[in-house]
MIDREN-260313 format. One record per residue (C-alpha): residue number from 1; x, y, z. Coordinates in nm, 3 decimals. Example, Ala and Ser with C-alpha at 12.3 -4.5 7.8 and 13.67 -1.06 7.14 Angstrom:
2
1 / 1.230 / -0.450 / 0.780
2 / 1.367 / -0.106 / 0.714
END
This chain:
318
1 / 0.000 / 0.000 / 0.000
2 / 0.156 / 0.361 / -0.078
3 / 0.042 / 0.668 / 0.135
4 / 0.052 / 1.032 / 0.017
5 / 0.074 / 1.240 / 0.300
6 / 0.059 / 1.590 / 0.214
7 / -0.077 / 1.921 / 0.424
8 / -0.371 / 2.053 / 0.384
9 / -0.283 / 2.363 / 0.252
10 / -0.227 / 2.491 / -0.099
11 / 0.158 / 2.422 / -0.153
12 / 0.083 / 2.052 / -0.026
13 / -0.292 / 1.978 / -0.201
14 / -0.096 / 2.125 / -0.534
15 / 0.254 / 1.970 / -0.476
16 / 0.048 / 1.629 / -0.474
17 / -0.188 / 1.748 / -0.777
18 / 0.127 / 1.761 / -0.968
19 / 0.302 / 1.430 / -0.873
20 / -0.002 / 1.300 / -0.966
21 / -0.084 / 1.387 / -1.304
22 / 0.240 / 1.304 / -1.359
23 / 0.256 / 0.959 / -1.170
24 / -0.120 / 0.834 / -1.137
25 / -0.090 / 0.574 / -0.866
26 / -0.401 / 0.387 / -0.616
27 / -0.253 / 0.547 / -0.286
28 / -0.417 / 0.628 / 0.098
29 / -0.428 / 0.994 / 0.143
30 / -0.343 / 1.109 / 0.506
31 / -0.393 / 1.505 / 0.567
32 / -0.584 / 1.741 / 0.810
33 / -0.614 / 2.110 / 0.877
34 / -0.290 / 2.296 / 0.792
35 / -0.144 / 2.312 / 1.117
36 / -0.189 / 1.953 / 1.128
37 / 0.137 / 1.841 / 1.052
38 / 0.244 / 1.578 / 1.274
39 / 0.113 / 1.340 / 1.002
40 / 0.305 / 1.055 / 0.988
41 / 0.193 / 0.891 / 1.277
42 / -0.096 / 0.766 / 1.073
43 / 0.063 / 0.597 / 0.849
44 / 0.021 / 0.225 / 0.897
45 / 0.400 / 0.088 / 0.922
46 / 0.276 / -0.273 / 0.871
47 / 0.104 / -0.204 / 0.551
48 / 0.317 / 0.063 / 0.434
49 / 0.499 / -0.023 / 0.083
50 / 0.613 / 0.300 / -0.002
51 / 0.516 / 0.661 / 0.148
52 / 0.495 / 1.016 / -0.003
53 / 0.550 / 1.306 / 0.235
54 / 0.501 / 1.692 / 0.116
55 / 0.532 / 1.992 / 0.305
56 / 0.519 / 1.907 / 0.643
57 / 0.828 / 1.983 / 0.836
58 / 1.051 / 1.643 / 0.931
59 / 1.136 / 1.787 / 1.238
60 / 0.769 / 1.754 / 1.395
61 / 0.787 / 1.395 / 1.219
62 / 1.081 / 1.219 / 1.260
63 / 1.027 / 0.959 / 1.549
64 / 0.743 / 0.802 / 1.282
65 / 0.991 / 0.875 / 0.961
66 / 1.288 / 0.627 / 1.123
67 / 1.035 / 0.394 / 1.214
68 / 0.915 / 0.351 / 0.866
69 / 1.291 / 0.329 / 0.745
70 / 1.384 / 0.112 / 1.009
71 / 1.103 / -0.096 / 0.813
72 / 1.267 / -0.055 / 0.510
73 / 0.962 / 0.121 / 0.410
74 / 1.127 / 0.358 / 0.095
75 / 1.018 / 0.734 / 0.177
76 / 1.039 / 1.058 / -0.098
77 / 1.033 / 1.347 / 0.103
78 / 0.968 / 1.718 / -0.052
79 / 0.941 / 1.981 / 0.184
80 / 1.066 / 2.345 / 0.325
81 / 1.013 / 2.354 / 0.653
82 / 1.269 / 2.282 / 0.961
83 / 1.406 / 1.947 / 0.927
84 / 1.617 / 1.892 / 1.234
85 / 1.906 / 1.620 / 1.194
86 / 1.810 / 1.452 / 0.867
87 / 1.835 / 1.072 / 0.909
88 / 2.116 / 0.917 / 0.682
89 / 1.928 / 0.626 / 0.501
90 / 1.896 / 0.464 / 0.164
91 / 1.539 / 0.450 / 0.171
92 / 1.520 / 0.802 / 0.206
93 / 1.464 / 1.015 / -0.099
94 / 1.485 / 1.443 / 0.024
95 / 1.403 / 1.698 / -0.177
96 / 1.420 / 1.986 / 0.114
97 / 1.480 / 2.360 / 0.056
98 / 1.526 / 2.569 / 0.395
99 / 1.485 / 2.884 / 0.116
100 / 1.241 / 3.161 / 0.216
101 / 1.128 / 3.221 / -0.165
102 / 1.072 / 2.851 / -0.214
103 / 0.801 / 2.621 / -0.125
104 / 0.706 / 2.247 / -0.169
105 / 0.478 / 2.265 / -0.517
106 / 0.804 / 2.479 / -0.662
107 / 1.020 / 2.195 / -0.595
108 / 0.810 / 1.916 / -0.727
109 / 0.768 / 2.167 / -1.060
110 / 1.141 / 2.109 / -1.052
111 / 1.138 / 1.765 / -1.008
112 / 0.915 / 1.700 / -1.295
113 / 1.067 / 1.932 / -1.510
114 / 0.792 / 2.216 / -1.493
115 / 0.529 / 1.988 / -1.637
116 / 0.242 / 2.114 / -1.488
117 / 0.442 / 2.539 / -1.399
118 / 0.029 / 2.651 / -1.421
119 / -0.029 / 2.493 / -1.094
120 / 0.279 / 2.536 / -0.916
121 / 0.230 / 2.903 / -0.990
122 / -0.060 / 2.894 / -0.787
123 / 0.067 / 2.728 / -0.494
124 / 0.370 / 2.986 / -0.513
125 / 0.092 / 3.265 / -0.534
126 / -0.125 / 3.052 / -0.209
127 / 0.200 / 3.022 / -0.024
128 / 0.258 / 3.396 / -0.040
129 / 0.560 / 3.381 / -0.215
130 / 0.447 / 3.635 / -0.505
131 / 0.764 / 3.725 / -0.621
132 / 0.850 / 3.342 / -0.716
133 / 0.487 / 3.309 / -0.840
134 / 0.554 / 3.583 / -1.125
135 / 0.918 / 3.482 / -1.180
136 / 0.760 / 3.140 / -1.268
137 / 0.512 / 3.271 / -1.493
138 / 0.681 / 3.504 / -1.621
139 / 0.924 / 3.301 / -1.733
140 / 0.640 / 3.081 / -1.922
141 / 0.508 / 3.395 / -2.093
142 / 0.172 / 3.372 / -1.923
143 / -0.041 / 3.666 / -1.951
144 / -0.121 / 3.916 / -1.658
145 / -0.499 / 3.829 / -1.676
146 / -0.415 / 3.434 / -1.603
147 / -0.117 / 3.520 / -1.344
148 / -0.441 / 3.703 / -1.174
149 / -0.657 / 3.382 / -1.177
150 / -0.386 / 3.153 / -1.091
151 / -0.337 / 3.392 / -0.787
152 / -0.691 / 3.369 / -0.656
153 / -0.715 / 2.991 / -0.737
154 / -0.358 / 2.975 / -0.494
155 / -0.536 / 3.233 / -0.210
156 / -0.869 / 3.031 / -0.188
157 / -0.729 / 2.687 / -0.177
158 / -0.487 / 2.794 / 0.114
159 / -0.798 / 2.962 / 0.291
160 / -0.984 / 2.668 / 0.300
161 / -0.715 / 2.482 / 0.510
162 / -0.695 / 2.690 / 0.810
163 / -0.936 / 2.565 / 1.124
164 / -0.875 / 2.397 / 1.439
165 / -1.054 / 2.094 / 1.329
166 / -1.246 / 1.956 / 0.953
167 / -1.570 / 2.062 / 1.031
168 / -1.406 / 2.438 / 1.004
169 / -1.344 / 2.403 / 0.659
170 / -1.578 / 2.409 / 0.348
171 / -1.363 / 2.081 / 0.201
172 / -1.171 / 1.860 / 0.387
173 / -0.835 / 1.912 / 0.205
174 / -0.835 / 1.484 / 0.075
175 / -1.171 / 1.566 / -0.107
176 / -1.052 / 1.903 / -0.259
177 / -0.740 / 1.742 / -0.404
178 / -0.954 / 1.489 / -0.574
179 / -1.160 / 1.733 / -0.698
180 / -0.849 / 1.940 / -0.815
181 / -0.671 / 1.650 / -0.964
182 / -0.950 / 1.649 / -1.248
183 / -0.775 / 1.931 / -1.425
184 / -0.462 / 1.928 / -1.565
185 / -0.492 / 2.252 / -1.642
186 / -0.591 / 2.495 / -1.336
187 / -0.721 / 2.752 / -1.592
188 / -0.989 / 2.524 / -1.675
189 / -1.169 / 2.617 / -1.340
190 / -1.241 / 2.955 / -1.467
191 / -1.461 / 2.866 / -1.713
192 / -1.723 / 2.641 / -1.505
193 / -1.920 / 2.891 / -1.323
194 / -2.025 / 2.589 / -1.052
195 / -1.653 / 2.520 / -0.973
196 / -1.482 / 2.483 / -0.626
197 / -1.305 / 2.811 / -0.778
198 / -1.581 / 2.994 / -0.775
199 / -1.762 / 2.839 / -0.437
200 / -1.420 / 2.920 / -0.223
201 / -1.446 / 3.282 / -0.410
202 / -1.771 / 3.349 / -0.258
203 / -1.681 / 3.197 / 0.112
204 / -1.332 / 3.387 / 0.140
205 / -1.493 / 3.750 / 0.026
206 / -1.755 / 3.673 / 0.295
207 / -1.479 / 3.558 / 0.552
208 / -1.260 / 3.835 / 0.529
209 / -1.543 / 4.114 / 0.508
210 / -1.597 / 3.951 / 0.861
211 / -1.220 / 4.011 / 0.952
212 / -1.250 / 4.404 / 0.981
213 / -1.370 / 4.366 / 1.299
214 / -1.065 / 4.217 / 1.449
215 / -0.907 / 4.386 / 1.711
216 / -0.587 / 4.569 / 1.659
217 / -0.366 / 4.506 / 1.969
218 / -0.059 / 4.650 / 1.861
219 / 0.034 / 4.884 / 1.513
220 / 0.401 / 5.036 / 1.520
221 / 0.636 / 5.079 / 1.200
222 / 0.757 / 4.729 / 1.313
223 / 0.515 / 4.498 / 1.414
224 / 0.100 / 4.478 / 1.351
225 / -0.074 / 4.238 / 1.601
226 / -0.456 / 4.189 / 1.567
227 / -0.719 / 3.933 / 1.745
228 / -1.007 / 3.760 / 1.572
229 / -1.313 / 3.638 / 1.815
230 / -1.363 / 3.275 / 1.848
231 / -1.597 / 3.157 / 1.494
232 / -1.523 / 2.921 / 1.250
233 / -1.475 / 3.241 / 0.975
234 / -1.206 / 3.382 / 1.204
235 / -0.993 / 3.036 / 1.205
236 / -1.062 / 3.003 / 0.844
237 / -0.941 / 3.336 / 0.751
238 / -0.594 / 3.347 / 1.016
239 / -0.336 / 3.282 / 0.727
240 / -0.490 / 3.458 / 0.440
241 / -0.506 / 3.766 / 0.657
242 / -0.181 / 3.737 / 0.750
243 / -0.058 / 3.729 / 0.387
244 / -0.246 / 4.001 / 0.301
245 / -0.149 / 4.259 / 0.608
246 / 0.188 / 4.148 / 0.544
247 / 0.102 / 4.240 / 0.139
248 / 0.017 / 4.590 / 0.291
249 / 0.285 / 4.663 / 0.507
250 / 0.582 / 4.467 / 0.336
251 / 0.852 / 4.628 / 0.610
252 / 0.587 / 4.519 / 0.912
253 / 0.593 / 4.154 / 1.089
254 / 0.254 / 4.061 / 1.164
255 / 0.068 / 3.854 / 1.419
256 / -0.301 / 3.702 / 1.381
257 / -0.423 / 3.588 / 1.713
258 / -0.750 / 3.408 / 1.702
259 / -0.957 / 3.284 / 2.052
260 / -0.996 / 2.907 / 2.074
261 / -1.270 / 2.703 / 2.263
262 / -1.026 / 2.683 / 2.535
263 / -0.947 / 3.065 / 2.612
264 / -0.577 / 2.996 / 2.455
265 / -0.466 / 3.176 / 2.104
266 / -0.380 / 3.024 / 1.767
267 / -0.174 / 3.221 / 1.627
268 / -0.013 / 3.280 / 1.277
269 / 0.297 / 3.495 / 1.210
270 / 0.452 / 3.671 / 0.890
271 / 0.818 / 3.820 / 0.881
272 / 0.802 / 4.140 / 0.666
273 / 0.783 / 4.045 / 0.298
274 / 1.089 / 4.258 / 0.266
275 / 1.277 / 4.039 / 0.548
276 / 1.182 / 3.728 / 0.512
277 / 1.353 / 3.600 / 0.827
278 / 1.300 / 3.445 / 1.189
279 / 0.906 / 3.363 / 1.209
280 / 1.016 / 3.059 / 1.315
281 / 1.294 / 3.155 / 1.529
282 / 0.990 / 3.393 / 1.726
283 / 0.702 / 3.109 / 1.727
284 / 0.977 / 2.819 / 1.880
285 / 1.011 / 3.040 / 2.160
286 / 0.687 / 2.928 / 2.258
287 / 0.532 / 2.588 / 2.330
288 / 0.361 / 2.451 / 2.050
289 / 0.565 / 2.694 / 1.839
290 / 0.696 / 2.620 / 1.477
291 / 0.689 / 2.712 / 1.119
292 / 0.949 / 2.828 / 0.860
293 / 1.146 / 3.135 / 0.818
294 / 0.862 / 3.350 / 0.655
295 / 0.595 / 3.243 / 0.813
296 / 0.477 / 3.077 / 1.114
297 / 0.256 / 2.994 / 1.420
298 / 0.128 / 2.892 / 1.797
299 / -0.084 / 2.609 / 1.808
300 / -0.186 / 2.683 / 2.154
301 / -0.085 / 3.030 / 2.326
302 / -0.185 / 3.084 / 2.690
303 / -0.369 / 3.411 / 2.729
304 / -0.133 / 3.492 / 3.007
305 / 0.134 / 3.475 / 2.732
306 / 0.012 / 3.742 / 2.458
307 / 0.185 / 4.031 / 2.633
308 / 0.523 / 3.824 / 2.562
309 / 0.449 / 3.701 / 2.263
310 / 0.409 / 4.066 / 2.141
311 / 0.688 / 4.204 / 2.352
312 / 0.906 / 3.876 / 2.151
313 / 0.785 / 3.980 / 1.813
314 / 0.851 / 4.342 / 1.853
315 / 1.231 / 4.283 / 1.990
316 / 1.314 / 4.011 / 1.713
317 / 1.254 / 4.302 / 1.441
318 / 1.360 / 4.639 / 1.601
END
């Protein structure tokens, strides 16, 4: 039995679109909500023939990772995140780049030789990494009007990933890469006016018209920290927002703190666009912390803790 574990975000739904148009195989698809990423666990070691992995970080993952090579189960890794020691085995196959302006769908578009570049542009665009988006396309000719489509497609398929749990999101990410792997081309979604383009359109403009009423708890020429009220819309909407303040203000670092059940904070963090450094190094601080350079986030922060995680964020970038 193969697996495909991927996140549930856009760079890993995509990243696995494209290895499988190019490489149909019968596989088990393990994935959650994007900050579920300590995925591996589910994988069934005694069934396991061969496992996928894409874009979660192999630091959060590794105890399960050696167990499946200690199997000889064979493992092809893509990924950007923080690895930790990488383990030294045959069976592993690692594609990782640590690079800010990188992500895990750009990296499979090598890997296949930029067979499907239309949909790794939009998981560049999704992963907020604009300026590799355009580079991409650019590079393939393709014309403003589709880079602007292709950006939107990227946006709204990363939206629908963030919640604390399935029932947040309008498709549980294993059904919407199903759905997605139906086109090889992503521009074909513009043309069906009853796509999942055009459903997420409608649910993100309503989410983030929602978002103005977050409350700004911080705004200096260095950092912008804002809290969303416990809803569904306001976990939905934590990353996009986050991308797009840090759009606004490309020399701010941003933090989006939304209420859970529980009284704690989830919360998502974006270096300035024009530093794309140390998210990580701020949200590991913390427990529950992680993330890559550019961005990253709190699974659980203590409302006791907000004051220091603002006074952290503010001192990382004066």
């Amino acid at each position: 039995m193969h697996y495909d574990v991927f996140n549930g975000d856009a760079d890993g739904i995509i990243a696995l679109v494209q290895l499988r148009l190019a490489q149909p195989k019968e596989t088990t698809l393990v994935t959650g909500v994007k900050r579920d990423i300590s995925l591996l666990k589910q994988v069934d070691i005694e069934s396991a023939r061969s496992v996928t992995v894409l874009d979660i970080s192999m630091e959060k993952n590794i105890e399960s990772l050696e167990g499946l090579l200690a199997k000889q189960v064979p493992v092809f890794y893509v990924d950007h995140h923080r690895t930790g020691e990488m383990p030294v085995n045959e069976g592993l196959e690692a594609l990782i780049d640590l690079d800010a302006n990188t992500c895990t769908s750009l990296l499979v578009n090598q890997y296949l030789n930029e067979q499907y570049y239309l949909w790794a542009i939009a998981a560049a665009f999704g992963d907020n990494m604009n300026a590799s988006a355009k580079a991409l396309a650019d590079k393939h000719n393709v014309s403003d009007e589709d880079q602007r489509f292709l950006k939107a497609l990227g946006i709204y398929i990363n939206y629908n990933g963030y919640g604390s749990q399935l029932s947040d999101l309008h498709f549980p990410p294993a059904e919407l890469f199903k759905l997605l792997l139906a086109y090889e081309n992503p521009l074909e979604l513009r043309t069906q006016t009853d796509s999942v383009f055009y459903y997420l359109e409608r649910a993100y403009k309503g989410d983030m018209a929602n978002a103005e009423q977050a409350t700004v708890h911080l705004d200096t020429k260095i950092v912008k920290v804002i809290e969303l009220p416990n809803h569904a819309w306001s976990r939905r909407v934590s990353g996009v927002l986050g991308n797009a303040l840090a759009n606004q203000s490309p020399d701010k670092a941003h933090g989006v703190l939304t209420l859970n059940e529980d009284n704690s904070y989830t919360v998502s963090v974006r270096a300035p666009l024009n530093n794309k450094q140390g998210a990580d190094k701020v949200c590991t601080q913390f427990d529950t912390g992680g993330g890559r350079a550019a961005a990253a986030g709190i699974n659980q922060l203590p409302a006791c803790d907000i004051n220091r995680f603002i006074e952290t964020l503010t001192t990382y970038y004066s």
